[in-house]
C-alpha positions in Angstrom: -36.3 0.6 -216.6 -34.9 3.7 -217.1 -35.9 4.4 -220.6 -37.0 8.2 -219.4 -40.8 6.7 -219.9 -42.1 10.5 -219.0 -40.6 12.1 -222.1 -43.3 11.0 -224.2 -46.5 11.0 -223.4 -47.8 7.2 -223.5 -51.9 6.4 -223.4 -53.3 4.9 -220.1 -53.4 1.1 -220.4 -54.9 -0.3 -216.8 -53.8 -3.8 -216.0 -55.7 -7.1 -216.2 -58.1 -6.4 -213.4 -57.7 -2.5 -213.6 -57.0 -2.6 -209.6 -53.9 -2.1 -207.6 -53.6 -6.0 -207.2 -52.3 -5.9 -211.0 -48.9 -4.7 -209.3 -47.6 -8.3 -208.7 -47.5 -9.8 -205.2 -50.1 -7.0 -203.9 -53.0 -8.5 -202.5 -56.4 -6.6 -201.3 -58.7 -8.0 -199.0 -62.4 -6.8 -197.4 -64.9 -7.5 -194.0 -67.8 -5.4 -193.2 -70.8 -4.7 -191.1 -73.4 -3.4 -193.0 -75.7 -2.4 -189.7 -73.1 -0.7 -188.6 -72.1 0.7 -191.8 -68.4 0.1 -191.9 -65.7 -2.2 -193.0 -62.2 -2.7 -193.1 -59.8 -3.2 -195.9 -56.4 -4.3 -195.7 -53.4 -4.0 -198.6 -51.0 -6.8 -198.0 -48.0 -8.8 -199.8 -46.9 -12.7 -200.0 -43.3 -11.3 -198.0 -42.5 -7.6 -196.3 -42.8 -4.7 -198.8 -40.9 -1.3 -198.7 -43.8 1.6 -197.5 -44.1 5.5 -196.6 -46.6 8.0 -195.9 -47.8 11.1 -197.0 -50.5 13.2 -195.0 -52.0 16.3 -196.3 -55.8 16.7 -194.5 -55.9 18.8 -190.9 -57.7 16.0 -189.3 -55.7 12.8 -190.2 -56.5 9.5 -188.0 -53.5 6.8 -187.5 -51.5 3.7 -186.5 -47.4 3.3 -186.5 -47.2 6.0 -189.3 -43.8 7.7 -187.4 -42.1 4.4 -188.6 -43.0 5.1 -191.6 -40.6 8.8 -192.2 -37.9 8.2 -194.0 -35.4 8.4 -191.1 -36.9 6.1 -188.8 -35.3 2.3 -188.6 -38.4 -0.4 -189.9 -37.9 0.0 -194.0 -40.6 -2.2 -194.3 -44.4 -3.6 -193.0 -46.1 -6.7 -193.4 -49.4 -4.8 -194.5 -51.6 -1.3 -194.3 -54.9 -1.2 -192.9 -57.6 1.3 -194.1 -60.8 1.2 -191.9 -64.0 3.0 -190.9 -64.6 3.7 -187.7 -62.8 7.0 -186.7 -60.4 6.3 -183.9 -62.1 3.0 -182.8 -61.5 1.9 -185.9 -57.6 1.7 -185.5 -58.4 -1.6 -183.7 -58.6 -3.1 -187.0 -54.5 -3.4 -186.9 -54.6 -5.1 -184.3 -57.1 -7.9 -185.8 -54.5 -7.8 -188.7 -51.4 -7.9 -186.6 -52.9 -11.1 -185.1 -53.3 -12.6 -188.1 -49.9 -12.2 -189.5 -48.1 -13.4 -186.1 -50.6 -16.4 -186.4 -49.1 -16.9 -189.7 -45.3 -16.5 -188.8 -45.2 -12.6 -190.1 -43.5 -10.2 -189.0 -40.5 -8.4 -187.8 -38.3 -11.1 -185.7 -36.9 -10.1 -182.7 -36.0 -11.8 -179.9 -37.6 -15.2 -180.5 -40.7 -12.6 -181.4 -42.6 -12.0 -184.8 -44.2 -8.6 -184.9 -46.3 -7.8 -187.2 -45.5 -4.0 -188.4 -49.1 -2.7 -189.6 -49.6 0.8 -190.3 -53.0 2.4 -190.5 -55.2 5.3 -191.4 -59.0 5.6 -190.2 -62.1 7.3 -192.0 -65.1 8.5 -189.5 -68.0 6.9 -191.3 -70.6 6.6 -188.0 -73.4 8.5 -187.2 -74.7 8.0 -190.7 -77.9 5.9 -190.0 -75.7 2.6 -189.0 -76.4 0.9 -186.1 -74.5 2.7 -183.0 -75.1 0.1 -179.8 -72.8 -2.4 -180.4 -71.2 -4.2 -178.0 -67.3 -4.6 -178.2 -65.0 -3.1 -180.6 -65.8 -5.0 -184.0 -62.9 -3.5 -185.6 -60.8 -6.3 -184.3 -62.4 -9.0 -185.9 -63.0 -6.9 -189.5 -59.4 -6.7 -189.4 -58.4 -10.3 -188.9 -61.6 -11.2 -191.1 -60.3 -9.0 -194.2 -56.5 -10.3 -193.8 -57.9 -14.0 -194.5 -59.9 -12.1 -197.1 -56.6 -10.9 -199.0 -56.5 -12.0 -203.1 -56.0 -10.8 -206.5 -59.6 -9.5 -206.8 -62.7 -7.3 -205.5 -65.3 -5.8 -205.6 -65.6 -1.9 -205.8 -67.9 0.8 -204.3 -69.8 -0.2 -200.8 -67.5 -3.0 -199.3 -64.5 -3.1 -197.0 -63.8 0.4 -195.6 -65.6 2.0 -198.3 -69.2 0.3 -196.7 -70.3 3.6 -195.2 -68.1 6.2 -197.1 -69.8 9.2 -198.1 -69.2 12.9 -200.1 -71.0 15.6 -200.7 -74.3 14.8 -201.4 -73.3 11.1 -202.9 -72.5 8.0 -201.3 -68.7 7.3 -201.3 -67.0 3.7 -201.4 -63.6 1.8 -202.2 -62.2 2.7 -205.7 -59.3 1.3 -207.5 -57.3 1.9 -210.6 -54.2 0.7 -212.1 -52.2 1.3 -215.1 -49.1 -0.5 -217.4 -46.2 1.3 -218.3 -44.3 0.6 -221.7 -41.6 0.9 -219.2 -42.8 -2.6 -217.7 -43.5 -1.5 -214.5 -47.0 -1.4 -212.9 -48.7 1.3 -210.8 -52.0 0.8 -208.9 -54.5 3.0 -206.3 -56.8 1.3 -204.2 -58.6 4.8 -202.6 -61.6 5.2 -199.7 -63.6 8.1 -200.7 -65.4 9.7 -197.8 -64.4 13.5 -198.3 -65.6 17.1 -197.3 -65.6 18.1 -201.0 -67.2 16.7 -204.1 -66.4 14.1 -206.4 -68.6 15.4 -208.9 -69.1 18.8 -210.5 -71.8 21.1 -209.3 -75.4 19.5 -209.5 -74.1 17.1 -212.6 -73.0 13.4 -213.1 -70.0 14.6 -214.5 -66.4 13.8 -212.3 -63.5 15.8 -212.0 -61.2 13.1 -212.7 -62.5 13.0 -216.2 -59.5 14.3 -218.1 -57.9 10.7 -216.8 -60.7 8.4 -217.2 -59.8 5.4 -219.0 -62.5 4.0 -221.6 -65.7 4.4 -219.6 -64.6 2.9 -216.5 -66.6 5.7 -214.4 -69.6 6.5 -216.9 -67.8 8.5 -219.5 -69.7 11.5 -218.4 -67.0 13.9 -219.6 -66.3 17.3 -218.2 -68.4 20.0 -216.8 -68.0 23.9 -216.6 -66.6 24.9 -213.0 -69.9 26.0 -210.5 -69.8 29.6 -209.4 -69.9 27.6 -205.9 -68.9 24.6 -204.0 -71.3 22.4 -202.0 -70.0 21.0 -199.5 -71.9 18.9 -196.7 -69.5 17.5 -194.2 -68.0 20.0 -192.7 -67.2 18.8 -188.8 -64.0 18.5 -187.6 -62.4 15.0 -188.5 -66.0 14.2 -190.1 -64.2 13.1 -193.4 -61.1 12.1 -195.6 -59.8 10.7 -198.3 -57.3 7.6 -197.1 -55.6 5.8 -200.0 -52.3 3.3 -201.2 -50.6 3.3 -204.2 -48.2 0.8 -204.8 -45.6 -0.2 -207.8 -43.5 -3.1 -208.8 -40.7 -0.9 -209.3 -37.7 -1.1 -206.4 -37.9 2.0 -204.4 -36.0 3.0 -201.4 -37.9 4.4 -198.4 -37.3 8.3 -199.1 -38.0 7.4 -203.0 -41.9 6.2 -201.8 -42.3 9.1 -200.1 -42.1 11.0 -202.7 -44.4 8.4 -204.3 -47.1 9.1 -201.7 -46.1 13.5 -201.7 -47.0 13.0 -205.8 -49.9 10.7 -205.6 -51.9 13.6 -203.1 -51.8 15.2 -206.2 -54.7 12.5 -207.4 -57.1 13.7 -204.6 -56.9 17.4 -205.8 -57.6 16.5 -209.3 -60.7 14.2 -208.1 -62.3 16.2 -205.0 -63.2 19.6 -204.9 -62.3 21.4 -202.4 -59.7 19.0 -201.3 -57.1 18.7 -198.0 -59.0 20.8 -196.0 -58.3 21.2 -192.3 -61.8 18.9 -191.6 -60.3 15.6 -194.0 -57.7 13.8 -192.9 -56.0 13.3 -196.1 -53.1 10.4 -196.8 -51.8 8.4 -198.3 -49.3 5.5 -198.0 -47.2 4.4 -200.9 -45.9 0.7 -201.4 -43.0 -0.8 -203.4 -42.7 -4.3 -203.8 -39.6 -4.1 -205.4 -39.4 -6.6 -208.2 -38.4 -4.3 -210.9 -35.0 -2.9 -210.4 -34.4 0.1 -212.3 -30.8 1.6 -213.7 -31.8 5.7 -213.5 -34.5 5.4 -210.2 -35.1 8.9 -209.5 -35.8 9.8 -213.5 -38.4 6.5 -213.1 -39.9 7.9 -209.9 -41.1 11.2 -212.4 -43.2 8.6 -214.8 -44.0 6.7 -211.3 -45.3 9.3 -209.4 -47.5 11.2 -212.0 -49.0 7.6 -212.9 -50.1 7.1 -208.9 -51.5 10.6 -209.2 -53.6 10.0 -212.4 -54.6 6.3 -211.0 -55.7 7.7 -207.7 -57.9 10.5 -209.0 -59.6 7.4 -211.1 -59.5 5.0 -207.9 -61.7 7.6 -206.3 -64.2 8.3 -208.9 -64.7 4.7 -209.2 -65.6 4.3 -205.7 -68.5 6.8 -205.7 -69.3 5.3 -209.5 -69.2 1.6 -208.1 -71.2 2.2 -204.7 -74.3 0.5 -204.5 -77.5 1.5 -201.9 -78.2 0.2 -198.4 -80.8 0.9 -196.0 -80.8 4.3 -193.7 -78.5 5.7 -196.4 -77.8 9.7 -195.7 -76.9 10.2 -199.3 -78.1 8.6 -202.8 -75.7 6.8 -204.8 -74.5 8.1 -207.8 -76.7 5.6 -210.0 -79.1 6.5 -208.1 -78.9 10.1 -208.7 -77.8 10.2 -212.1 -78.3 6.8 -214.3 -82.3 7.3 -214.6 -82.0 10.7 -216.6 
């Protein structure tokens, strides 16, 4: 590292899988209940990875995020859980953090492992899933996800992307990544369920197309700007836009907050209007550390405007990739746009 990658602009080459998994040792996993209509998903690592957190919505829903600023004592967590289920839905940690201690994770102290698992929750109920469950299933999505966790999945209507939705379009779980000439590795993974639009005006078209890779969302292009924005969600924490990017490269705590601060930029370029005081907006950034770099601060520049570009991607391709279920409030975006 430390080439000053960002003085010349370099074209977008995703990894392998094109998810946030290409950044070595990350590891994605997925549960769901699709008569409920919500999932968990869980980012996690084969050993404890460096993590921060960024929020930018007026309505954000969380778990252990305090740790998380950079002055606080834990410098790193054994996973992050993203989940459906509004407040409820931070129960999934718990299904995760049982997991982990079953598996000797965790912060030791005492004779004790404890698993340190931040989380962030979307509200995706009320939208023609069942609602008379019994018990909290969040718990077991949680555990059920962790033992889930690999190198590849699926994108769109799975995990805590199973009853996302935008304006006017189904959301979903999107994921992007992309392979510096520098060596290191940047990936998204991203749970579109926002206020705004992910799309422009009545059209197919994405406002993350100036950073679409190949045709990994439709190749639709661009759109002229609508005299107005639709927008159908608006409740207080109705919606949000939770997300993790994540890089090989070895960042200090303070250094992945401004990870996560310059990846928000990602939602603004892919959802219109975006971090409004009805989303809860974050986003948590992750460094596994297996790149050391020689000038870290000039790599965070290149690293941080990657995560942005990624992200905005990430959440086009979860409302590209989501696929139709019974009771649905919205159309998907095939649905809506791939017949004409």
């Amino acid at each position: 590292m430390g080439d000053a990658a960002f003085e010349k602009p370099q074209p977008m080459t995703p990894g392998t899988r094109n998810l946030i998994t290409d950044v070595p040792g990350i590891l994605v996993g997925n549960a769901q209940d699709t008569e409920i209509k919500t999932g968990t998903t869980v980012v996690t690592s084969d050993k404890p990875f460096t993590a921060a957190v960024h929020v930018m919505g007026g309505a954000p829903g969380t778990r252990e995020t305090d740790l998380l600023t950079p002055e606080n004592l834990v410098e790193q967590v054994d996973a992050l859980v993203l989940s459906g289920g509004s407040a409820l839905g931070l129960e999934a940690a718990s299904g995760v953090s049982d997991g982990l201690r079953a598996a000797d994770r965790g912060y030791e102290i005492r004779g004790q492992r404890i698993p340190i698992v931040p989380a962030a929750i979307i509200l995706d109920l009320g939208w023609g899933g069942k609602d008379d469950w019994e018990g909290n299933p969040w718990h077991g999505l949680g555990r059920a996800a962790l033992a889930d966790a690999g190198q590849d999945f699926p994108l769109g209507t799975i995990g805590a992307g199973t009853g996302a939705t935008t304006a006017g379009l189904k959301g979903g779980l999107g994921s992007a990544s992309v392979a510096l000439h520098s060596g290191a590795t940047v990936g998204a993974l991203a749970i579109a369920n926002p206020v705004g639009q992910v799309t422009i005006g009545d059209g197919p078209q994405f406002w993350a197309a100036p950073f679409e890779v190949g045709e990994e969302f439709g190749g639709q292009g661009m759109a002229p700007a609508p005299e107005r924005l639709r927008s159908t969600k608006v409740e207080p924490g109705g919606a949000t836009v939770i997300a993790v990017v994540a890089t090989d490269l070895d960042l200090t705590k303070p250094q992945a907050k401004r990870l996560a601060v310059m990846a928000h930029d990602g939602i603004a370029r892919a959802v219109v209007p975006s971090h409004t005081p009805f989303d809860g907006d974050l986003v948590f950034a992750a460094s596994t550390g297996r790149i050391k770099s020689k000038t870290p601060d000039l790599d965070l520049i290149s690293i941080g405007h990657a995560a942005a570009t990624c992200l905005a991607r990430a959440i086009a391709r979860a409302v590209y990739e989501a696929t139709p279920a019974p009771n649905d409030p919205f159309p998907t975006w095939r649905e809506q746009f791939s017949a004409k």
